[in-house]
PDB file with one MODEL, atoms N, CA, C and O in Angstrom:
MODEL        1
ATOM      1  N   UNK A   1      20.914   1.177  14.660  1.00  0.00           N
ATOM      2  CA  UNK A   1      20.166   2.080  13.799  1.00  0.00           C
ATOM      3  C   UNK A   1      19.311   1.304  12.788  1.00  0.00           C
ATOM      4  O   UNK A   1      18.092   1.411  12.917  1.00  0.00           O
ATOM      5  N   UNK A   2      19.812   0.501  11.752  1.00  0.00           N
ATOM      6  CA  UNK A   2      19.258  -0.587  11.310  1.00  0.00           C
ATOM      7  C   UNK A   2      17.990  -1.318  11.675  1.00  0.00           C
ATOM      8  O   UNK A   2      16.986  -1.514  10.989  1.00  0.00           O
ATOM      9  N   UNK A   3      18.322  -1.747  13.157  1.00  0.00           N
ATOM     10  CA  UNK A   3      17.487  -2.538  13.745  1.00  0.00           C
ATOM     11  C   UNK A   3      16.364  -1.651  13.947  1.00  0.00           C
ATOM     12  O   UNK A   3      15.274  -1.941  13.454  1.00  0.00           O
ATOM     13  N   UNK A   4      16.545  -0.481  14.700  1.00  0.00           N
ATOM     14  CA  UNK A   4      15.222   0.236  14.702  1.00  0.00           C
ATOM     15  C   UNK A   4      14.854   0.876  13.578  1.00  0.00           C
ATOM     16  O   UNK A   4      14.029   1.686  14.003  1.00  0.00           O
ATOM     17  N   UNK A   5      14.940   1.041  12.353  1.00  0.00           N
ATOM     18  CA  UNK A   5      14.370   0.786  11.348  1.00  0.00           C
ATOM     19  C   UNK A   5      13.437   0.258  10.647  1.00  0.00           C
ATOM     20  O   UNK A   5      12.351   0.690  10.259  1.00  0.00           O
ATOM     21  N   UNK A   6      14.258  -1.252  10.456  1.00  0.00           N
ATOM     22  CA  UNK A   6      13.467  -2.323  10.528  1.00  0.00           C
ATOM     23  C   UNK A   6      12.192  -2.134  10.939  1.00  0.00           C
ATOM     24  O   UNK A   6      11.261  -1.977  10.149  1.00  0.00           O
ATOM     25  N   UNK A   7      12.042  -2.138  12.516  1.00  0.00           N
ATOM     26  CA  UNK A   7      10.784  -2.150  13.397  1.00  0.00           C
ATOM     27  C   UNK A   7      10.152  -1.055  13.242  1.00  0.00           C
ATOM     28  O   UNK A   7       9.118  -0.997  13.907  1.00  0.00           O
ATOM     29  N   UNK A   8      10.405  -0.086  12.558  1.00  0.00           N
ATOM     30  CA  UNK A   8       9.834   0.738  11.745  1.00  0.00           C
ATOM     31  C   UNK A   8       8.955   0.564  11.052  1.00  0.00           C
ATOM     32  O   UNK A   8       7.734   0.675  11.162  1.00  0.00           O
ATOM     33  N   UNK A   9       9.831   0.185  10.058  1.00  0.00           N
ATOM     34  CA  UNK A   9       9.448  -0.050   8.818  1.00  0.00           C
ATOM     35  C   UNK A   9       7.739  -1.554   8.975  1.00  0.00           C
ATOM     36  O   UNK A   9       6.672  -1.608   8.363  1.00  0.00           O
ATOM     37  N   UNK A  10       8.337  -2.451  10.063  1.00  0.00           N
ATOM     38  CA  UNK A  10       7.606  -3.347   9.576  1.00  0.00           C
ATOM     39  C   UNK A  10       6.230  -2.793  10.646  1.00  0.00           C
ATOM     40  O   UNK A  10       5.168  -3.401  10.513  1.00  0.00           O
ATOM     41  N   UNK A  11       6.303  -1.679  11.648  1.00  0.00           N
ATOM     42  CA  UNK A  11       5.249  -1.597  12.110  1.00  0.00           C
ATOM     43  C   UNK A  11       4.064  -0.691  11.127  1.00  0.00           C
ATOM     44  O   UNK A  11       2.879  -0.466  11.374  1.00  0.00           O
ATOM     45  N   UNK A  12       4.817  -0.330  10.061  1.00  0.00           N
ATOM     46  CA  UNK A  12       4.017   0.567   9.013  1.00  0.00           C
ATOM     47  C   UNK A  12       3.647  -0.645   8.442  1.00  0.00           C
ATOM     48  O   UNK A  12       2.449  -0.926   8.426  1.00  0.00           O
ATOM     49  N   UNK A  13       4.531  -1.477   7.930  1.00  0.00           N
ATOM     50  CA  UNK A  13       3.844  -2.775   6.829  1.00  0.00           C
ATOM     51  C   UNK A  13       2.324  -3.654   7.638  1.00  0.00           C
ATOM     52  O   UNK A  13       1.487  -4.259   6.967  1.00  0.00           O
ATOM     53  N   UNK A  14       2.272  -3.518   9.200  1.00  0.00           N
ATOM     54  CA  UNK A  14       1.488  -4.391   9.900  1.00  0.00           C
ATOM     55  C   UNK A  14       0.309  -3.153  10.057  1.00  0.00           C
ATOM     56  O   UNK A  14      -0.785  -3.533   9.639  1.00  0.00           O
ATOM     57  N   UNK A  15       0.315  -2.273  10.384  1.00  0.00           N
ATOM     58  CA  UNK A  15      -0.813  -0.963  10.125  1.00  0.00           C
ATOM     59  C   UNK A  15      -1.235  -1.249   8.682  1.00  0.00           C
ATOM     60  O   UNK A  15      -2.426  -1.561   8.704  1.00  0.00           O
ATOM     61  N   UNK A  16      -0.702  -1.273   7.316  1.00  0.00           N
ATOM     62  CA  UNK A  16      -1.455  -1.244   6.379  1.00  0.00           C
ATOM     63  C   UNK A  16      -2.107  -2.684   5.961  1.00  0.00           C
ATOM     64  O   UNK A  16      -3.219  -2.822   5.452  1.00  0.00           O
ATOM     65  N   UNK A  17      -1.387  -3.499   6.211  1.00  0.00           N
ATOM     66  CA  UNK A  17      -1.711  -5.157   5.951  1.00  0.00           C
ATOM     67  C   UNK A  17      -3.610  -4.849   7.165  1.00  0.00           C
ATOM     68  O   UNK A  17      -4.785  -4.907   6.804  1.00  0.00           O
ATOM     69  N   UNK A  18      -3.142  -4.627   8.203  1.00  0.00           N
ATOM     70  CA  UNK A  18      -4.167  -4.923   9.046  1.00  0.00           C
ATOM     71  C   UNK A  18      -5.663  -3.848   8.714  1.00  0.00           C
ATOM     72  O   UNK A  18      -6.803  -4.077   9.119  1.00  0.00           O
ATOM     73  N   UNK A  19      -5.134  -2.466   7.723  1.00  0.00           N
ATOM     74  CA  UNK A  19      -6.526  -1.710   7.482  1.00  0.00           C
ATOM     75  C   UNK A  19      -7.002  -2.885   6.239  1.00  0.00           C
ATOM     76  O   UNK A  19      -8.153  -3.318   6.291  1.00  0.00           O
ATOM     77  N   UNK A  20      -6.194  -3.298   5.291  1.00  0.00           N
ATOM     78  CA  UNK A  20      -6.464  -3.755   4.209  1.00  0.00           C
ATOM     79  C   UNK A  20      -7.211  -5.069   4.730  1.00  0.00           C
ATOM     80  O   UNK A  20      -8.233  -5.196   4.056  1.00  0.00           O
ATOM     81  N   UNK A  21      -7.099  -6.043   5.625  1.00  0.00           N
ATOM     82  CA  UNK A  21      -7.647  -7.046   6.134  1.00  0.00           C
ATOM     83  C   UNK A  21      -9.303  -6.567   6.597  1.00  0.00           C
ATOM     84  O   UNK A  21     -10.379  -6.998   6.182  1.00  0.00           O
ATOM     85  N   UNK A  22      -9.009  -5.553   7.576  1.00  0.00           N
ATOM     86  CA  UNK A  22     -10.411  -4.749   7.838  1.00  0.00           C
ATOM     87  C   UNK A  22     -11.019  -4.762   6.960  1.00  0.00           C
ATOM     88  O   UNK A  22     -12.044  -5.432   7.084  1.00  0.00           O
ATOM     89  N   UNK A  23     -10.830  -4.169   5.773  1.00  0.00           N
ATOM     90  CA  UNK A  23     -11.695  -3.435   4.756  1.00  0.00           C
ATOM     91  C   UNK A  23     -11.847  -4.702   3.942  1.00  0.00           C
ATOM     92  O   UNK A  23     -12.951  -4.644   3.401  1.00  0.00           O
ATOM     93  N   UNK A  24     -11.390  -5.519   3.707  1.00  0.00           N
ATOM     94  CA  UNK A  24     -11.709  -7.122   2.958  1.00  0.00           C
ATOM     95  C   UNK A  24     -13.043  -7.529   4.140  1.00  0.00           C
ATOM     96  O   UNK A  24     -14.189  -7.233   3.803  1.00  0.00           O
ATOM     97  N   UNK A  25     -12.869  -8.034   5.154  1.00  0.00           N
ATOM     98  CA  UNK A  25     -13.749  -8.048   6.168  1.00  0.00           C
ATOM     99  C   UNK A  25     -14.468  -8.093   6.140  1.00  0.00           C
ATOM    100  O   UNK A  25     -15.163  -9.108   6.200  1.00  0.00           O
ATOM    101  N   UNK A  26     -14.871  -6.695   5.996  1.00  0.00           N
ATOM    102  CA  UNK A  26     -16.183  -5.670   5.815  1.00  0.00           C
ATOM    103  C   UNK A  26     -16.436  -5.836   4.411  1.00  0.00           C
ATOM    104  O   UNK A  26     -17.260  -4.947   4.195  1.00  0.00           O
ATOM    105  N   UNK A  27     -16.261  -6.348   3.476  1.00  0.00           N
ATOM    106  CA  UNK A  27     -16.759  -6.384   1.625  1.00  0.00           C
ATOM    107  C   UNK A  27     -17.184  -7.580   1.684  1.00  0.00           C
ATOM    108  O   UNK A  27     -18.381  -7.779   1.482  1.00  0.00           O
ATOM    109  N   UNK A  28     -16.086  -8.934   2.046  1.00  0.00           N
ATOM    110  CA  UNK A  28     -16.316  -9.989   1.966  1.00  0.00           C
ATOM    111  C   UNK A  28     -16.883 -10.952   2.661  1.00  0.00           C
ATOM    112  O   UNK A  28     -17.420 -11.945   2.172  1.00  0.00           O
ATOM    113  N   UNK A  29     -16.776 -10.671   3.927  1.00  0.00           N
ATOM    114  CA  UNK A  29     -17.083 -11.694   5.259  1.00  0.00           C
ATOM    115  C   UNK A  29     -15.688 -12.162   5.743  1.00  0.00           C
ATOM    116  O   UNK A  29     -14.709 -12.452   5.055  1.00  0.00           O
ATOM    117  N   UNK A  30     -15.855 -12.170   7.337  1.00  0.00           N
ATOM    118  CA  UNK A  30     -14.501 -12.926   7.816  1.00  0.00           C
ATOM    119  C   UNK A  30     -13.833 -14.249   7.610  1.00  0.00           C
ATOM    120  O   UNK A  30     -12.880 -14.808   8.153  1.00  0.00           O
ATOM    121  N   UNK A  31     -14.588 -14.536   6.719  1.00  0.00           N
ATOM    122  CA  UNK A  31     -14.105 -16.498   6.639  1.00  0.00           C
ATOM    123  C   UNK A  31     -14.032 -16.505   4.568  1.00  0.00           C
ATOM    124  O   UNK A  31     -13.930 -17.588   3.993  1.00  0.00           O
ATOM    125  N   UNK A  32     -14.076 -15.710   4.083  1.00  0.00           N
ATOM    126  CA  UNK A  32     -13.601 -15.584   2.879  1.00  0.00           C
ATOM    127  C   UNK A  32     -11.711 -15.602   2.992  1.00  0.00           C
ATOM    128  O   UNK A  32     -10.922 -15.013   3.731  1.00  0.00           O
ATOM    129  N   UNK A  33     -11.535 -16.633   1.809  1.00  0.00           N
ATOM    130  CA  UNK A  33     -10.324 -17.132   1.465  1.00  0.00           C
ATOM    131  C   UNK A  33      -9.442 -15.365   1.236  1.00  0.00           C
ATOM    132  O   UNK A  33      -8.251 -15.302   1.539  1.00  0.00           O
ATOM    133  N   UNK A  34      -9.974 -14.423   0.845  1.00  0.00           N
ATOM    134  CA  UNK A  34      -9.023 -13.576   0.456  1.00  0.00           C
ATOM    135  C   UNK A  34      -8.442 -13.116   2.137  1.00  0.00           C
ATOM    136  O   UNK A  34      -7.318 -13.049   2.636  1.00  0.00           O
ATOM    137  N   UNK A  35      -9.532 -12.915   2.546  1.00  0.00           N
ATOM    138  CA  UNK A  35      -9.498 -12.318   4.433  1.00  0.00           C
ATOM    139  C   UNK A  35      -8.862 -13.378   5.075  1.00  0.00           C
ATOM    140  O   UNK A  35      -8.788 -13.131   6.278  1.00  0.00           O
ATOM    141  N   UNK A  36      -8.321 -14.567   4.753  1.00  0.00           N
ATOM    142  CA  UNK A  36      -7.709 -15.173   5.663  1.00  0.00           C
ATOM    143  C   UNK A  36      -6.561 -15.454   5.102  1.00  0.00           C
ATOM    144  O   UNK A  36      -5.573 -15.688   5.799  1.00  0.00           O
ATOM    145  N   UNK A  37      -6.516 -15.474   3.605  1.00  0.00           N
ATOM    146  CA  UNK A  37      -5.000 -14.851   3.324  1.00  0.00           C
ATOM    147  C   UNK A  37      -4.119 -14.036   4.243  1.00  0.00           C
ATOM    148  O   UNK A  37      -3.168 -14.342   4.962  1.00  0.00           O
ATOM    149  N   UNK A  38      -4.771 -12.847   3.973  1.00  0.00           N
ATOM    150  CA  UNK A  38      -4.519 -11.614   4.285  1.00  0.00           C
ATOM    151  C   UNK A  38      -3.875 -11.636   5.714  1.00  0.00           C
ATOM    152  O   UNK A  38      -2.782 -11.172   6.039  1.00  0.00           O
ATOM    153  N   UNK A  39      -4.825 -12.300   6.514  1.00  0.00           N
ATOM    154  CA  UNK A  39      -4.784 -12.841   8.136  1.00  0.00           C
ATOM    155  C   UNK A  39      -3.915 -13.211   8.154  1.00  0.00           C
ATOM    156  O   UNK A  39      -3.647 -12.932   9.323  1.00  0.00           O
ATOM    157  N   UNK A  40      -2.991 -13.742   7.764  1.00  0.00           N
ATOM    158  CA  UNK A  40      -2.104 -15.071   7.576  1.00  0.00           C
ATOM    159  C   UNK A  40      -0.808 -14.363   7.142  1.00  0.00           C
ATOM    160  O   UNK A  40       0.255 -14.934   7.385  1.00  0.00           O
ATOM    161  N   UNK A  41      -0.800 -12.908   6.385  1.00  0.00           N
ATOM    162  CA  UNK A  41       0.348 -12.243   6.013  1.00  0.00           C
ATOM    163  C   UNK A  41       0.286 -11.196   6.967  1.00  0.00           C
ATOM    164  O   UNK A  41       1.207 -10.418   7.215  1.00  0.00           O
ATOM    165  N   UNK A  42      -0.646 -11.205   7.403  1.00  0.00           N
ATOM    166  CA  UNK A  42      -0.154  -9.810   9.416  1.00  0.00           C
ATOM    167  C   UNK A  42       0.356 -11.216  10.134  1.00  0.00           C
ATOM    168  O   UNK A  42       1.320 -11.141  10.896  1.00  0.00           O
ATOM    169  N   UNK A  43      -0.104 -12.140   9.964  1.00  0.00           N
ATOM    170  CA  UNK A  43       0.617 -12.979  11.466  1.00  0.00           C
ATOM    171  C   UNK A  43       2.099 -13.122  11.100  1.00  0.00           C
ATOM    172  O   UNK A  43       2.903 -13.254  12.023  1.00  0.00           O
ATOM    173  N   UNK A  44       2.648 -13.102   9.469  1.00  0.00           N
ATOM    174  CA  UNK A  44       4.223 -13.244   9.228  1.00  0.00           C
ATOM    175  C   UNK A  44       4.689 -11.645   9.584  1.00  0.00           C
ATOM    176  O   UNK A  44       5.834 -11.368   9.943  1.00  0.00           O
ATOM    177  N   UNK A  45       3.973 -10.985   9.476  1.00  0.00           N
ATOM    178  CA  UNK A  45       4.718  -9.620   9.872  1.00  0.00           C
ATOM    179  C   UNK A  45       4.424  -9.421  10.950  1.00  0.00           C
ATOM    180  O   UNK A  45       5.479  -9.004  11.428  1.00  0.00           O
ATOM    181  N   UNK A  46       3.647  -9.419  11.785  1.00  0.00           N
ATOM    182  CA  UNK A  46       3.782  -9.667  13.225  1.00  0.00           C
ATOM    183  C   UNK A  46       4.489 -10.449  14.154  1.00  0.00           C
ATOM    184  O   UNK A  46       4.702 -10.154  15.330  1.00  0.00           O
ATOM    185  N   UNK A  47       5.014 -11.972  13.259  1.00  0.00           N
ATOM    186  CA  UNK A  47       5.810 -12.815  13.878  1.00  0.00           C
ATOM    187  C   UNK A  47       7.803 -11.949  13.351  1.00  0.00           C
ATOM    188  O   UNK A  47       9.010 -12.102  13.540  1.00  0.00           O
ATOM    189  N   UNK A  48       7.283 -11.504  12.985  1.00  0.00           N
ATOM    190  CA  UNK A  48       9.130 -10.792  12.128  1.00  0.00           C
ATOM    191  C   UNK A  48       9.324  -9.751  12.958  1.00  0.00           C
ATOM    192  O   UNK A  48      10.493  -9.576  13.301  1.00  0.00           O
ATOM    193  N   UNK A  49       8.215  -8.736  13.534  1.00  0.00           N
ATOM    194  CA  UNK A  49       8.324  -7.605  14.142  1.00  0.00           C
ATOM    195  C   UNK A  49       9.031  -8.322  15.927  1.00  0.00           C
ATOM    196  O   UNK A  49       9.980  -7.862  16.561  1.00  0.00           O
ATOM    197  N   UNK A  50       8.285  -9.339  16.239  1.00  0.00           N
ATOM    198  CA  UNK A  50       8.001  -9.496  17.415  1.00  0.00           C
ATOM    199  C   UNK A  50       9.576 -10.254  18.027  1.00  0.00           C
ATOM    200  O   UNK A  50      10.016 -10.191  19.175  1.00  0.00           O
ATOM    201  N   UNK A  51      10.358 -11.147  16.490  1.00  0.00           N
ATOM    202  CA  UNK A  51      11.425 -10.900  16.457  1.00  0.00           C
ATOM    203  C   UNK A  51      12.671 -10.101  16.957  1.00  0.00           C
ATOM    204  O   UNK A  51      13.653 -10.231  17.688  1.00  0.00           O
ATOM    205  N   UNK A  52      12.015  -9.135  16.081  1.00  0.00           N
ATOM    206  CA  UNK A  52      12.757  -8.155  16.091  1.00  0.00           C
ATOM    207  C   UNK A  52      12.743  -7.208  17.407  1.00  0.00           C
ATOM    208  O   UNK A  52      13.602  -6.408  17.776  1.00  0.00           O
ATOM    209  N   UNK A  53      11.813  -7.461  17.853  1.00  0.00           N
ATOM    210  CA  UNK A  53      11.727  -6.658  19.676  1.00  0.00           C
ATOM    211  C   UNK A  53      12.623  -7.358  20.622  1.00  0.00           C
ATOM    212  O   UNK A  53      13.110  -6.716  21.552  1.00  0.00           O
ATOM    213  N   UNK A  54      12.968  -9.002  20.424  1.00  0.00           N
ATOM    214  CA  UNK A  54      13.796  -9.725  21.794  1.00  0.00           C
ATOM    215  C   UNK A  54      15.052  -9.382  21.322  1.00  0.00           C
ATOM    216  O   UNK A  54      16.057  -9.684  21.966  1.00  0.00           O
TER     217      UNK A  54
ENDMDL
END
């Protein structure tokens, strides 16, 4: 129960990380330091989710 939770939870955290990356994107340019932050905190929640699937 837990576990699918989790993967819940973090597929909502990777939907909003990834509109918020979009919308930096689109203001800033793709190679601005904030947008590749950003990039860089969907790939830890994408690497935690993807975890959490094996």
């Amino acid at each position: 129960m837990v576990h699918l939770l989790l993967k819940q939870f973090l597929k909502f955290e990777i939907e909003i990380k990834r509109r918020i990356m979009y919308k930096k994107a689109k203001d800033l340019g793709f190679t601005h330091p904030a947008v590749v932050d950003c990039s860089q905190e969907l790939d830890v929640l994408l690497n935690k989710y993807l975890k959490q699937a094996s």
